[in-house]
C-alpha positions in Angstrom: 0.0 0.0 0.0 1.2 3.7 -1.0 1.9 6.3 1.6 -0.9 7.3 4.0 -1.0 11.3 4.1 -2.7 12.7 6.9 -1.3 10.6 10.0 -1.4 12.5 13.3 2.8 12.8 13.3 2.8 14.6 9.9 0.1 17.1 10.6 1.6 17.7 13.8 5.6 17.3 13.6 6.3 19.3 16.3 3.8 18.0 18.8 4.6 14.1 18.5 5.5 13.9 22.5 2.4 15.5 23.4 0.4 13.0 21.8 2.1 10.5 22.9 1.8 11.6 26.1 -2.3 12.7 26.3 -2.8 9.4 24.6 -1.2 7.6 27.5 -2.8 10.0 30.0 -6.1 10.8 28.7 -8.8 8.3 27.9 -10.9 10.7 25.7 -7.7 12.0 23.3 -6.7 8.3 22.8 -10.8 7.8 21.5 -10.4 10.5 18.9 -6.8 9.8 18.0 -7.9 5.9 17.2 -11.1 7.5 15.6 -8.9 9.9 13.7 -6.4 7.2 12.5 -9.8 4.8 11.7 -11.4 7.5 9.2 -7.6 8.6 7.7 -6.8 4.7 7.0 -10.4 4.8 5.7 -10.1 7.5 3.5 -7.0 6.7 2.0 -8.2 3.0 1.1 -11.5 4.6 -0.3 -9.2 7.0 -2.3 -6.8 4.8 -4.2 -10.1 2.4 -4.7 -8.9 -0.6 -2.0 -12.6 -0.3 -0.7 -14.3 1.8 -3.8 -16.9 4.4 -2.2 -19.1 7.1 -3.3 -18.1 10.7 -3.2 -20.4 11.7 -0.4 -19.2 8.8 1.4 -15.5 9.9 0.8 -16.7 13.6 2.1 -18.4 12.8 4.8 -15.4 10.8 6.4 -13.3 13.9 5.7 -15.8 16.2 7.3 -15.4 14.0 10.7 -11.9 13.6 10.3 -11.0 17.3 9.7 -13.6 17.8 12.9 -11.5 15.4 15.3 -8.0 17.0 13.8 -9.6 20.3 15.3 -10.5 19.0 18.4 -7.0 17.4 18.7 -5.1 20.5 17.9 -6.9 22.2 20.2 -6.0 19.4 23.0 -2.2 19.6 22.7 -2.3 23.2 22.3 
């Protein structure tokens, strides 16, 4: 399988050991991190047709993954 874009450590380089960390520490980051990595794995196989899906489909995985990136940037500041 190609690259998978997206993945937590490459949107946020510089925050690697704080995620680390809240995932170890905090029960609700680790949720949406897992949920985050789910929908980006999810994506990506949808995109390069692994698991072929509709547009909307495609779209409404993005919407909730570009929702929990938010909420995670905002948790490690």
């Amino acid at each position: 399988m190609s690259h998978v874009a997206h993945e937590l450590h490459e949107e946020f380089p510089d925050k690697a050991q704080a995620i680390h960390s809240l995932r170890l520490s905090n029960a609700h980051f680790a949720r949406i991190a897992d949920r985050y990595h789910e929908l980006n794995r999810a994506v990506h196989r949808m995109e390069t047709n692994v698991e072929p899906a509709d547009d909307a489909t495609i779209e409404e995985l993005k919407k909730e993954r570009l929702k929990l990136k938010d909420e995670i940037a905002q948790m490690i500041g």
